[in-house]
Structure formats: C-alpha cells, structure tokens
N, C-alpha and C positions, 0 to 999 in steps of 0.2 A: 693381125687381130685388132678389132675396134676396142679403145679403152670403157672400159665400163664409169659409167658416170651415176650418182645421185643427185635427187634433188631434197633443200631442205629449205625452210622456212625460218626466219629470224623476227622476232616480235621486236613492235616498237618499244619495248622496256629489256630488250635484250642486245648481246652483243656474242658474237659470234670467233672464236682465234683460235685458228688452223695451226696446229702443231707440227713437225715436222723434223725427226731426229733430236726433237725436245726444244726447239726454239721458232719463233714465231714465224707463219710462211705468211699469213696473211688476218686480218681484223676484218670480219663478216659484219655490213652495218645490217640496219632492218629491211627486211625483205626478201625477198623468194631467189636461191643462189643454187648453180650446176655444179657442184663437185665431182672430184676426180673420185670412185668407193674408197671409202678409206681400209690403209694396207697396214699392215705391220710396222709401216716406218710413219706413220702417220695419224694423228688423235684432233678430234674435232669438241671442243669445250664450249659451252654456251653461259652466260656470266648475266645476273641481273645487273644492270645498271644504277639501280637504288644503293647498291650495298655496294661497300668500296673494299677493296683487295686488300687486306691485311699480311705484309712482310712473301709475298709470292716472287718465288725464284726466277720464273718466266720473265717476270715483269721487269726484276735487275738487269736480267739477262737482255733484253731487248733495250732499256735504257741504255746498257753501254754498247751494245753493238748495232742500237738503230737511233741515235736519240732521236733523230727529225720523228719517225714514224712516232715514237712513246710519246712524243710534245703531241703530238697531234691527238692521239685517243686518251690521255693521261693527264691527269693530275699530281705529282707525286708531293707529299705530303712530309717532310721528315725533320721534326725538329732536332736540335743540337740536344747536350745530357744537361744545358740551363735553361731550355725553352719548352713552350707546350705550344701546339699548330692547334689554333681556332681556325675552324673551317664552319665555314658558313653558303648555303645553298639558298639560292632568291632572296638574300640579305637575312636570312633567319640563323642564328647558332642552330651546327648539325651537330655536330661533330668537336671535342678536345684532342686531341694526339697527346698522349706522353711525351715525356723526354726520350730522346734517342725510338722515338717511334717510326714508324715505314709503313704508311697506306698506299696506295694509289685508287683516285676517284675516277671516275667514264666522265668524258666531256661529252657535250651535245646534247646531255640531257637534262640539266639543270643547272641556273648560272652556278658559278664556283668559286669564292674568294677565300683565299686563306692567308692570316694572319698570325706571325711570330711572335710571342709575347716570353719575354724573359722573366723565369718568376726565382731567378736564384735568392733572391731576396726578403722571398714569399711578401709579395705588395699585396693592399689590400684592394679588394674588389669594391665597387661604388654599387650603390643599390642597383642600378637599371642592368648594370652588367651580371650583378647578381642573379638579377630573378630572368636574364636572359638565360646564363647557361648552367642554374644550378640544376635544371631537371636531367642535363645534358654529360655531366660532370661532377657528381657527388662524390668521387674517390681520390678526386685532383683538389678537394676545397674543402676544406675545415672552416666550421660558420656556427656561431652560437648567438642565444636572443639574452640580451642584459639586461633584465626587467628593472620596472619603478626600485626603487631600493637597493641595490645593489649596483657594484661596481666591479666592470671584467679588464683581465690580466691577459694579456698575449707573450707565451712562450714562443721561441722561436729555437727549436736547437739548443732547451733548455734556459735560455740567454732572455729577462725580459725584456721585450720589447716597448710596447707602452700598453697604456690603462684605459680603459673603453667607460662610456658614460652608458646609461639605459640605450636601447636599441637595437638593432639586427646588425650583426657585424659579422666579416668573410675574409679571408685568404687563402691566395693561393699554397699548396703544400703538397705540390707534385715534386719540387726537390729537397725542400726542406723540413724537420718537423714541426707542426706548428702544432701548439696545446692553447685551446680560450679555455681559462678559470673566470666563475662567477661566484663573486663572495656576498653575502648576508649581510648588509651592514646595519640592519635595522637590531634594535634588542631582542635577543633570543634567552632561552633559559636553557638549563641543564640538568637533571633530574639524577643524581645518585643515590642507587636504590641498593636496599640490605645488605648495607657494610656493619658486620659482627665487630664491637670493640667490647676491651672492657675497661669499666671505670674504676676509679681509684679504688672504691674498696671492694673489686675483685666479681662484681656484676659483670655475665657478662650480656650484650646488649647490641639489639641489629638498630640503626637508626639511618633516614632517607632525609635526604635535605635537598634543597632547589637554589643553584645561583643562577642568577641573574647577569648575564656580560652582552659587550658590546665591540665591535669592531674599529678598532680607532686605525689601525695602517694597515690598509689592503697588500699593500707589499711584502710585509713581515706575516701575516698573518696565511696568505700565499704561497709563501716558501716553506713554511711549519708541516711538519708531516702529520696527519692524523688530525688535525687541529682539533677537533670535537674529542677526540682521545686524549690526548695533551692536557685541555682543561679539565677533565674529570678526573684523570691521576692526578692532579696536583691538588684539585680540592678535596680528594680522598687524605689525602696528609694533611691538610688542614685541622679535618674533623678530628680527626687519630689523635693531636697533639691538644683539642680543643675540651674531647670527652676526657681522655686518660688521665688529668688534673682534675675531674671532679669526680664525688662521689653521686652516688643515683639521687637521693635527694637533691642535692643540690642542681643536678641535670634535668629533672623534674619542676624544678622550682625558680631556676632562673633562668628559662629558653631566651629571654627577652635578649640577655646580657650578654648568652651565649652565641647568638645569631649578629650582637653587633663586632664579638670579639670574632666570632667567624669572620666576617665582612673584613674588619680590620688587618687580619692574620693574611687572610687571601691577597688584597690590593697590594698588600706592602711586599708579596712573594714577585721578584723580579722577571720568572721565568713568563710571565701573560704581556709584560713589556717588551719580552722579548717576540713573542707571538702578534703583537700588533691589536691585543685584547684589553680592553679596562672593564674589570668588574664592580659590578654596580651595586649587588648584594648577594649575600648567603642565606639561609633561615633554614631553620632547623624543620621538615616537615612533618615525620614520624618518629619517634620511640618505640620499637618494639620490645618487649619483656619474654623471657624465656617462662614456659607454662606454668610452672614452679612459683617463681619469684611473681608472678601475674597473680596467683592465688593469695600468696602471703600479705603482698599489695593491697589484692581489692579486703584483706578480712581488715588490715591495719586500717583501710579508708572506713569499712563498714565499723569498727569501733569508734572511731574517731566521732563518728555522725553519730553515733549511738549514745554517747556522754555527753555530745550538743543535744539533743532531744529531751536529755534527761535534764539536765541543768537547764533548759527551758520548761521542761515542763514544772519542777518544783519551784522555781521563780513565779511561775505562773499561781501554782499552791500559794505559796509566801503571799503574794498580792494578793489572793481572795480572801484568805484568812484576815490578812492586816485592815483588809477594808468590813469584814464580818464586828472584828474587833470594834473598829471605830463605831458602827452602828449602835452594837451595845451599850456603848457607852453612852451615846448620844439618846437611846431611847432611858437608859435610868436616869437623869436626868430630867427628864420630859415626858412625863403620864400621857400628853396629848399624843405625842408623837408613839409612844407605845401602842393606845389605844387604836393607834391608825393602822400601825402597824399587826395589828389581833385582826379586826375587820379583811385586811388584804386576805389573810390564811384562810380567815373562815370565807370568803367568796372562793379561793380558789380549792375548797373544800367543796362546797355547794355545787362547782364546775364539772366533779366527778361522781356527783348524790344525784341521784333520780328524784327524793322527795324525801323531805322533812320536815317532820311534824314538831312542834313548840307550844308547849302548855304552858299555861299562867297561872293554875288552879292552886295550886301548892308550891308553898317558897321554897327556896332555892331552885325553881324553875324556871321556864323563859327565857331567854336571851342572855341574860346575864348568869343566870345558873351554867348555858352551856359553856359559856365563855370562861365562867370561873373555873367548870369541869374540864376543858382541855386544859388550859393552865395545868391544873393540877396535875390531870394523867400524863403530860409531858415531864412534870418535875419528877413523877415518879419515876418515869423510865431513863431518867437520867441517874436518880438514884440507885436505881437495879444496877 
C-alpha cells in the first residue's frame, strides 16, 4: 500500500516542527512541504516567528538531545537568578527576561542580539538606556521624577542607598527591592483643626491653629513614619499645655503672646530634630465657643459697647452745655453782641413765616416791640 501524503504551506513569518513520539523529527522553514498524513504518533505545530517560545518543554528537550539542530533555528535566552537578558531585534530593545527566565527566539528572521546585565545590585539606569527600554520593562524598573524643590532618597532592601538631586531617575529592581522617596523641602504648613480643650477656668473651647515647618534632613525626616502625622500630634500637645494655663479672657486677649509662646514651646520640642523638621511658626487661627458661652459673650461685648455710647454721648452733652454757658456769659456782658445774637433768631424765625406784617402806628410796636415781645414771651415760658 502507497503511503498517503499531504501537502501544506508554511508562511514567510511562520515556522513549521514536526513532532513525533513528542520530540522534534523535523523544523519546516517557509514554503510549500509533502508530509507523511499525520498518525497518532505524530503532531504538526505551526509557530509565528514574531513571538518567542516562553519555558517550552520541546524546546529543552531538543537543546539537549540535538544542540547543533536548536543552535541553528534558536535563540535561547536564559538569564542566571542575578541577571536579566536584554534582547534586542535590528539593535532596537525588544525584549527584558527576568532572572532565572527561559525564552527561545526563531533565528532567520530578525537580527538577534542579547545581552546579560547583572542587576544584583539594582544599578542605575542612564537616561538613553531608560527611555530605550522603559516602554519594554516597566515591572523590572522602579523610576521616579524629583521635581525643582525637592530632594529623592533611594531604598534599596530597606538599606539607603544615596540622595537624588531634581530629575528623572531609574533602577533596576528585578532582584532587589528598590523604593525612590521624594521629600518637600520647600516651606509647607499644617492645619490643626477642632481640637476641643478646656481652659483654666473650666471653658470648654475647640480652637484651629496653623504651623509653619520646613525640611532641614532629608534623611531623618525619610525614615519618620507618617511624617505629616508626627508633626500634628505633637503640635496637638503643644496647644493642650499652651490653652489649659489660660483663662478665656486671657486666650482672647493675648493670641499675639500665645502664638509666640506656641512657636517657642514647639521648636524647643526635640522630637521635629528628630524627624529632620525645623519649625518656623505656630499662630493660633480660630477660637470656637460653645453656643452657650458664644451668647453670654456677644451680650457682655454688647454692654460693654453700650456704656462706651453712653459715656460718649453725655461728654458730648457736658461740651454743648459748657460751651451754651460761656455764650451767656459773654452776651451779658455785651449788649452788642446780644443784640446780634436776638436778630440771628428772629431771621431764622422769618425762614419758617410765610409773611409778616409790622406796624409803627402805635408804641410798643415795630420792630423793637416784637423783639421786646419775644423776650418776654420766652421769659415767661421759663417761668411757667
């Protein structure tokens, strides 16, 4: 009986390997190939050549039982557990391998160079190599940007390594841990908000104050756990010991002295030396009063104003009277100046008279009759 044969087709971006009992009978290159029908002892696989064989048994298997043939269609790839295999296709980075990784690449269809790089020591990567293979390798490389003002810390396994200036910086950290910190070093503030105390004579009272700090040792201040938490419980105690020695009046009334003895209490507290932080100031932002004592407050303000009004305004009295006085005096003394003084009345009399008649017919009339007539009608209604 003639053997029954097929025929099959291999693409120029394909590769062709004939199985047989599970080990390789033969590597099909591109183009048109007479097979034996494949039987039950027998499996025919078809492989892009773009894509590279990730840890495939076959492929072992053929390494150690054919190397000549595997050198020839293979690339094997495999770095040690301190290395990573840069692979790179037409001089472009394709490809990272992990440590203790196993690819194998198709030869014949794009050049193939690959390079062993030892990164036990996580080294840092130089810009060009950076932005060659970070698109390629973002889970092997820890990389952080250190902007204007600040200053970055490289952990390495915990362990600092050194201090990073502004700029884009990378390493490797396919075997080791590597952590970048970026610290603030420019002046920040810090906002403690509605801490309830009470003061000495048993007010109790929420009040918000604002420091002021600064970054003096990146190193210390790196190692601090919580650092943003750290300075606000401690300048939470500050306040606590700063209110609880005054009474409300006096917290009220001297914020100036209390904002400098904050400042003072704070800097001099050792544990911000410890964190790598110098504080530059405290100040007291809000007072809040409980709704009660807010009431009793604004009535005590509202009198207070209320007996300045009034002592202004009888000072005010006091001065018109004393100046009324001196007038009198000055017109009995001075007929002239009386007489001037009768004339102003009677214009500003005339100012509210539509018309007035003045006879001369009969004495005590005319001009000087009416003028003698108010006179009088005034003295009377002083007498009444």
């Amino acid at each position: 009986m003639w053997p029954i044969y097929r025929s099959i087709t291999i693409n120029s971006t394909e590769r062709g390997v004939l199985l047989r009992d599970g080990q390789v009978a033969r590597v099909l290159l591109p183009g048109r190939h007479r097979l034996p029908a494949a039987g039950p002892r027998t499996e025919l696989r078809t492989f892009d050549v773009s894509r590279p064989l990730d840890k495939e048994d076959w492929v072992r298997a053929l390494e150690a039982r054919d190397p000549a043939l595997c050198a020839q269609h293979f690339e094997i790839v495999r770095p040690s557990d301190q290395e990573v295999g840069i692979v790179r296709l037409d001089s472009k980075v394709k490809y990272v391998v992990e440590p203790n990784g196993d690819i194998a690449l198709w030869k014949g269809f794009r050049d193939i160079a690959v390079e062993y790089l030892d990164v036990s020591e996580a080294p840092k990567l130089e810009r060009n190599a950076l932005n060659a293979m970070a698109t390629v390798s973002p889970r092997f490389i820890t990389r952080t940007t250190v902007a204007s003002g600040y200053e970055g810390l490289v952990y390495v396994d915990g362990d600092l390594l050194e201090r990073l200036k502004p700029g884009v910086h990378a390493y490797w950290s396919a075997v080791r841990e590597v952590n970048l910190v970026a610290l603030d070093l420019r002046r920040q503030a810090t906002e403690v908000t509605a801490q309830e105390i009470l003061t000495q004579d048993r007010v109790s009272i929420r009040v918000t104050l604002t420091a002021f700090w600064q970054i003096t040792d990146p190193v210390k201040a790196g190692e601090a756990k919580d650092l943003n938490e750290q300075i606000y419980r401690h300048i939470q105690f500050a306040i606590r010991d700063a209110v609880a020695n005054r009474t409300l009046d006096e917290l009220l009334n001297a914020r100036g002295e209390i904002d400098t003895e904050l400042t003072k209490a704070v800097q001099s507290m050792g544990a911000f030396a410890d964190f790598g932080v110098e504080i530059a100031s405290v100040g007291l932002k809000d007072v809040i009063l409980p709704g009660e004592m807010r009431e009793i407050l604004n009535r005590v303000v509202e009198a207070e104003k209320q007996a300045q009004a009034n002592l202004i305004r009888r000072r005010e009295e006091t001065s018109a009277t004393r100046s009324l006085l001196n007038t009198a005096r000055l017109m009995e003394n001075n007929p002239l100046l009386l007489r001037m003084k009768e004339l102003e009345t009677l214009e500003k009399l005339t100012e509210k008279v539509g018309r007035l008649d003045v006879s001369t017919s009969a004495p005590g009339h005319g001009l000087d009759g009416l003028l003698s007539n108010l006179v009088r009608i005034s003295d009377k209604s002083v007498e009444s």
